[in-house]
N, C-alpha and C positions, 0 to 999 in steps of 0.2 A: 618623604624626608628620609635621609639617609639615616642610617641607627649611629648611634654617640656611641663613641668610644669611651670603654670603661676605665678609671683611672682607680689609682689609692689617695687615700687622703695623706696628705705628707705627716710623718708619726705613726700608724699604721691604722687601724679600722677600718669599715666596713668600707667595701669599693661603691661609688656611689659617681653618677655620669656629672657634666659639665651641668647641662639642664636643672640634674635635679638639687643642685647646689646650689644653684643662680637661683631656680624656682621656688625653694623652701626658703631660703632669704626671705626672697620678698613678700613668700606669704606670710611667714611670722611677724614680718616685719607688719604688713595690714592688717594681722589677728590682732597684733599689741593695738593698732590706731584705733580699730574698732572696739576694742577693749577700752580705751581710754575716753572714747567719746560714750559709751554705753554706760559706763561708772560715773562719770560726769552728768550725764542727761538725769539718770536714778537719783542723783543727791538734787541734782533740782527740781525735780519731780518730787520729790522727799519734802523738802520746805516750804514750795508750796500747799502740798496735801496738809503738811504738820499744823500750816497759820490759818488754813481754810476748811476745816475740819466744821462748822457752822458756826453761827452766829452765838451762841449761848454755849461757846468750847471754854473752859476753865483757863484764866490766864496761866494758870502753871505747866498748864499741858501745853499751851501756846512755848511757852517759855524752853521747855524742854523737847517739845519739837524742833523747834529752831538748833537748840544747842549739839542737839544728834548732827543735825543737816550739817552744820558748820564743821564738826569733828570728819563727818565721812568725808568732804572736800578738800578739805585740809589733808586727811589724809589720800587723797586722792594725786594732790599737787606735789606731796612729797615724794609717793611713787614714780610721777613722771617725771620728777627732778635728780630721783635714782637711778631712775633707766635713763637720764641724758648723761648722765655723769659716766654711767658703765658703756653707753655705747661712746662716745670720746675715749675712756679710757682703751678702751676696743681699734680704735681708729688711731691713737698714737701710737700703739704695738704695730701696725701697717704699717704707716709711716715706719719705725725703727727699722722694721724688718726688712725692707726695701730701699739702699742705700742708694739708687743711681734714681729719680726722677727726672722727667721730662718731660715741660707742661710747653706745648705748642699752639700758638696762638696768629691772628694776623688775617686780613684780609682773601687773600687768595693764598690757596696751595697747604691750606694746613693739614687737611685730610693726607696728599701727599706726601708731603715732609714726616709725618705720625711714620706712615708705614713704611717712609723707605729710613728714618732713622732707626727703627725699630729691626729692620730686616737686615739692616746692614752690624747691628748691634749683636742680634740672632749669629749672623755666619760666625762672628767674633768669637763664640762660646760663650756671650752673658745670655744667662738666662731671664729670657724678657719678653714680656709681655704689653700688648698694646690695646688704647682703645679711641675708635674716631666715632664722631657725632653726625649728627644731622637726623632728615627721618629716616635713614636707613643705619643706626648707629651696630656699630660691630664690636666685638670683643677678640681680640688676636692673642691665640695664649699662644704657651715655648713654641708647640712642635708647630707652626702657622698655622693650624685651624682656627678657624672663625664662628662665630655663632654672634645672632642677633641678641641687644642686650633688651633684656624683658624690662620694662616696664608698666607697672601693672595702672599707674596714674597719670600718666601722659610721663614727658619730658619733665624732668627737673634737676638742678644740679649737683643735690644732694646722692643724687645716682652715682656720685664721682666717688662719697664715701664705699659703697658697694663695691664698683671698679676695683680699689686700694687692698678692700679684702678680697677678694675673690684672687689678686697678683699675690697678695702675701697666702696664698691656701695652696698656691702653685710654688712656693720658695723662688718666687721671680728675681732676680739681682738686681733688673733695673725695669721699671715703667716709662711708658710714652703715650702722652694723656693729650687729644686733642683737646681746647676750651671751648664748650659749649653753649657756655653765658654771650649777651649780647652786649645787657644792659652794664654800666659798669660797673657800679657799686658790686653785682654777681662774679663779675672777671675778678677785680679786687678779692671778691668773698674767696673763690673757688681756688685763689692761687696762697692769699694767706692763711687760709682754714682746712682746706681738704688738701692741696696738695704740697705745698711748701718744697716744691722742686729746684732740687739742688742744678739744673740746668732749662733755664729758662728759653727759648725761640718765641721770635715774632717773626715774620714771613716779610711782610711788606705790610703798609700803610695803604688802601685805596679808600676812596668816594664810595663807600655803600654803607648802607642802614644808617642812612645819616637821621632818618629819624629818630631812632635811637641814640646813636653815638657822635649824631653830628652838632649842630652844622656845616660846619667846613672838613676838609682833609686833615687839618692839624688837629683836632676835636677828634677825630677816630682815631689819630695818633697816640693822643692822650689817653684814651679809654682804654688802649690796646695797652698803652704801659703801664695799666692797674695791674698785668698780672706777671710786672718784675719781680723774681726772686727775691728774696734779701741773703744778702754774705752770699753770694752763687755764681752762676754766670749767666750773661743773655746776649744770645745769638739772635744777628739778624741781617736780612739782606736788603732790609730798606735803605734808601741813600737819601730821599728829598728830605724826610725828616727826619736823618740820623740824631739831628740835636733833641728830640721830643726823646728818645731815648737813653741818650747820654746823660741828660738831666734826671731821668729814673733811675737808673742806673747809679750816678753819683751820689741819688740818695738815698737809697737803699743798702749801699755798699758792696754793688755788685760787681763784677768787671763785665764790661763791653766786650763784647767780640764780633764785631762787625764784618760781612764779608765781602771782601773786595772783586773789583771786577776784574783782575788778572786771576782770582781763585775762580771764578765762572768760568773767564779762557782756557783753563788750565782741562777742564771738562769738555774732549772733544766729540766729534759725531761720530768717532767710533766705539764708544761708550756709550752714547744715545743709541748708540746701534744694538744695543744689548737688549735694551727694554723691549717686551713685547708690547707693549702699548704707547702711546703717547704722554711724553713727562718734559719738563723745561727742564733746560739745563741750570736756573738759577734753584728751583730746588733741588738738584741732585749735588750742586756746590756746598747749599745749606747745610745739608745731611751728612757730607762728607766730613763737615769741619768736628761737627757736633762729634761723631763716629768717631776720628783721629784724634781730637781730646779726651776720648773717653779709652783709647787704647787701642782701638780698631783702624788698622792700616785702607791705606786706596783702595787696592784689590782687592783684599777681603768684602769691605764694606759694599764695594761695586757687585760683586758676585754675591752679597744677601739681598742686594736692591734689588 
């Protein structure tokens, strides 16, 4: 593996690599669970020994076994109810600090849509950073290097708070967050809880995971609109059920930005002809719009695609 490039932390101290910031996160972050399931397990381990001490154990002792047990839990619960407090408060400072979000969602092409919104935001001069899902999930800071996001407990969406800081430790201006969740009620969680994106995308509407999000196309439509912005905007390139979004939209108080198929036309093959890989042109539409609302011209945003 290539060696990390050594950065400053923004503020100044010690220099310290992309790894070993993402890495110590997470491990604190597992010290603390282990910690909290280890204090927890001791106080019940505690109450039991306190009441089972034998059969001819003094009621008082009985008595004041218990009353310990009950205090160390108690205070056990209040701790973890300090550290959720301080890690949200942690998490709205992200939030603050990161005024452009950009939570992408939808059927096909979100992986795409992430990076070429992202890169074409990049050439603009905002500084931004990206992150797509799947099992190969990535983390795209300013300069476009990439690195795999560590997960030390499998997938979870709570990873997304992580993401938020690790953008705000880089002074990001703007994020572009693919949505990871399937199930809804997650999509909902991750867009009103963790990312509250001032520019919302859904890609299109298709027929998959209908176990989940189904049973029909209009059903994935639905789920997919769990993670409308509120007061923002939401982009999209779906057309069979633009109404499933208009009605999100409407209630949330978002505005629609729908895109049209002369702004697809408008994206010729000599533009396709840029990409060294294979890309539709309905996503490089999508990207484009997002981009030129946010300040970033054609050609700029073409030339960071």
């Amino acid at each position: 593996m290539r060696s990390m490039r050594r950065i400053w932390r923004p503020g100044g101290g010690r220099k310290r690599s992309f790894a070993h910031w993402v890495g110590m996160e997470a491990l604190v972050r597992e010290k603390w669970r282990f910690f909290a399931r280890a204090v927890s397990r001791s106080a019940l381990e505690y109450l039991y020994y306190s009441h089972g001490r034998g059969r001819g154990a003094e009621q008082a002792g009985i008595r004041k076994g218990g009353a310990v047990g009950v205090v160390v839990i108690s205070l056990v619960i209040v701790v973890l109810l300090l550290a959720g407090l301080f890690e949200a408060a942690l998490h709205r400072r992200s939030l603050s600090s990161i005024p452009i979000r950009v939570h992408v969602n939808g059927t096909r092409g979100k992986s795409s849509v992430t990076r070429l919104i992202a890169g074409g935001l990049r050439e603009g001069g905002i500084v931004t950073c990206a992150k797509t899902t799947g099992t190969l999930a990535r983390m795209v800071l300013p300069d476009a290097s990439e690195y795999p996001v560590f997960r030390p407990a499998g997938a979870n969406v709570i990873e997304q708070v992580r993401i938020l800081s690790i953008a705000a430790h880089y002074a990001a201006q703007a994020i572009v967050v693919e949505c990871m969740a399937l199930q809804p009620n997650l999509q909902w969680l991750s867009e009103s809880r963790f990312l509250k994106a001032t520019h919302g995308v859904i890609t299109n509407a298709r027929a998959d995971h209908l176990d989940v999000m189904g049973p029909t196309e209009e059903d994935v439509a639905w789920a997919l609109a769990g993670t409308t912005p509120i007061g923002a905007r939401l982009y999209t390139g779906e057309r069979t059920h633009i109404g499933v979004f208009e009605k999100s939209a409407h209630d949330r108080g978002t505005k629609l930005c729908a895109v049209e198929p002369d702004e697809i036309a408008e994206v010729t093959d000599a533009d396709m002809s840029r990409f060294s890989y294979v890309e539709h042109k309905d996503n490089v539409a999508l990207a484009l719009r997002v981009c030129r609302d946010l300040g970033v011209d054609r050609e700029t945003a073409l030339r960071g695609m």
